[in-house]
N, C-alpha and C positions, 0 to 999 in steps of 0.2 A: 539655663538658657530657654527648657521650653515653657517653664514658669512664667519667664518675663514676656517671653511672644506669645503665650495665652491672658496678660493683663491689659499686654497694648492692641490686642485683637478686642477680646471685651470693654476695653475704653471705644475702640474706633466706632465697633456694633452699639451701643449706648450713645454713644455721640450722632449717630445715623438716624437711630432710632427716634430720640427729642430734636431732633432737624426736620424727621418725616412729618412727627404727631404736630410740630408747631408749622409749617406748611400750610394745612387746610383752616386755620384759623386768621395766619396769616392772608389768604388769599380772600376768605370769606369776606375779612376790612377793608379787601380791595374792591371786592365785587361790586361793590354798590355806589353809588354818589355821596360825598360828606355833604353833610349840610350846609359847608361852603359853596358850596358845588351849586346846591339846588335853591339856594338863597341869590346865590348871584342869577340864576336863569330867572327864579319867580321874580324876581324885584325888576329883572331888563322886559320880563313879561307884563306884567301886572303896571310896572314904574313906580320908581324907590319911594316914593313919600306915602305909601301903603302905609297907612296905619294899624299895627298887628299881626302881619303877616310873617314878621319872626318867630311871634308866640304859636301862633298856628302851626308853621312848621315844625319850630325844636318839639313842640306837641305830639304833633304826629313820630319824630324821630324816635324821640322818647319811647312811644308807643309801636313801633312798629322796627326802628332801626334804621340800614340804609336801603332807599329806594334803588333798583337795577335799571327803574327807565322812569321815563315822566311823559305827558301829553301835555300841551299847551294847545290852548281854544278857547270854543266859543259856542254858548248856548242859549237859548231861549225857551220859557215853561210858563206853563200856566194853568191855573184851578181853580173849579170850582167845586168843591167836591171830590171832582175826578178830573185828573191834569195827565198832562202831557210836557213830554222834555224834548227838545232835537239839539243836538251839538255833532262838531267837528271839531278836527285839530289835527296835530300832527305826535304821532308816538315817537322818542326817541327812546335807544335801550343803550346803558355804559359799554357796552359791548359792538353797539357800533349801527345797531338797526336799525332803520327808519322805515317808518308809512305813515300814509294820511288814512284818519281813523274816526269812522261817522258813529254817531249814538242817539236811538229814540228810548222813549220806557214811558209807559204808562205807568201812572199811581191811583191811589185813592185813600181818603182820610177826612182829618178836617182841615182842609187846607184852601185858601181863595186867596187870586190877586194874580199876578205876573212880573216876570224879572227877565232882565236879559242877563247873561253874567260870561265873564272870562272865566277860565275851569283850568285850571292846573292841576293835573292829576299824578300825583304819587303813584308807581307801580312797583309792590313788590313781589319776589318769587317767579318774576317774567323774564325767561331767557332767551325767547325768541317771537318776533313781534307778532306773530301770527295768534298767539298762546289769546292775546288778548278778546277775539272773535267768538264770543258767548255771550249768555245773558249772568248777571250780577245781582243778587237778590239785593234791593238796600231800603233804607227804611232813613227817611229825614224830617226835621227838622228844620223849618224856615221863618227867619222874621227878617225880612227887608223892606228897609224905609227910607227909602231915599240910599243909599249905604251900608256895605258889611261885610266881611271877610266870613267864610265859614269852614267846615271841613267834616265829614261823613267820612265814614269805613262803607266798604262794599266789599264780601268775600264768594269766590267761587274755587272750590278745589283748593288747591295750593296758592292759587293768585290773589292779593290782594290789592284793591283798590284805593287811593284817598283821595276822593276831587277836595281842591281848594278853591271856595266861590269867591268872585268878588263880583256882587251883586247890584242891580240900582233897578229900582222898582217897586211895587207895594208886593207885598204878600207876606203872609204870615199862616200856619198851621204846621199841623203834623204830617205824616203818608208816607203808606208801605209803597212797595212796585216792584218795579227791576230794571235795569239799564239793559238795554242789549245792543254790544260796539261791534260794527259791521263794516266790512271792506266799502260797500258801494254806500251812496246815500239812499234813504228809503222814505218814505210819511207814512208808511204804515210803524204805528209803534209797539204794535205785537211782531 
């Protein structure tokens, strides 16, 4: 008898056990936004006849997983040489957080022209909106002509960033800089 209540004890602990370990992977899938999820917000953002902006996304999914929050806005930049960025929007986090969330950043490179652009921004490893309120080292990338969807990495700490542009304007070059997203609005971009 105490054979059999020591098989069906270490069945029940083994059963607890693969319950426990698949838990935090389970929760992990949940954590973040499917790319349903963030396909239907970009496309009612941006508007569905976006050319590309699915590839850009499953891209970045690919590349990074699921996002825990996103920002939706709007920005304006410009270079010659040495440019300047200002956007707003609004952060949301799967977990339920909101605030409205300003951003300046100098650059500098080889980079001339200006663009205004909508900016959907992928946020991962952000579990509380505030997390967001730093500067962002990032390094881009630009050719807009008339038209374009684009998409950069920004990393600080454990947070990452992926603005997704959609751009209309001229400009075209390279440039380093940083982003830095701030509670209040500012025109200083340091």
């Amino acid at each position: 008898m105490h054979a059999h209540l020591g098989s069906i004890r270490a069945f029940a602990l083994s059963a607890l056990l693969a319950l426990f370990l698949a838990a935090p992977s389970a929760m992990a899938e949940e954590e973040g936004y499917s790319v349903d999820e963030i396909l239907a917000e970009a496309e009612r953002f941006f508007g569905s006849s976006t050319e590309g902006l699915a590839k850009v996304v499953e891209k970045v999914f690919a590349d990074l997983g699921r996002p825990t929050g996103y920002v939706a806005g709007e920005e304006v930049s410009g270079a010659i040489g040495v440019g300047l960025r200002y956007g707003d929007g609004r952060l949301q986090l799967k977990s339920g957080g909101s605030r409205r969330v300003y951003w300046t950043g100098p650059s500098v490179g080889f980079d001339l022209g200006g663009n205004a652009s909508k900016v959907f921004v992928l946020c991962y490893g952000m579990h509380r909106a505030g997390a967001i309120f730093q500067r962002f080292p990032a390094v881009d990338g630009s050719y807009y002509f008339v038209g374009g969807v684009g998409a950069n990495y920004q990393r600080s700490g454990d947070i990452t960033l992926a603005p997704i542009r959609l751009g209309v304007g001229l400009r075209a070059g390279a440039s380093i800089g940083y982003m830095h997203y701030t509670p209040k609005k500012s025109w200083n971009p340091f």
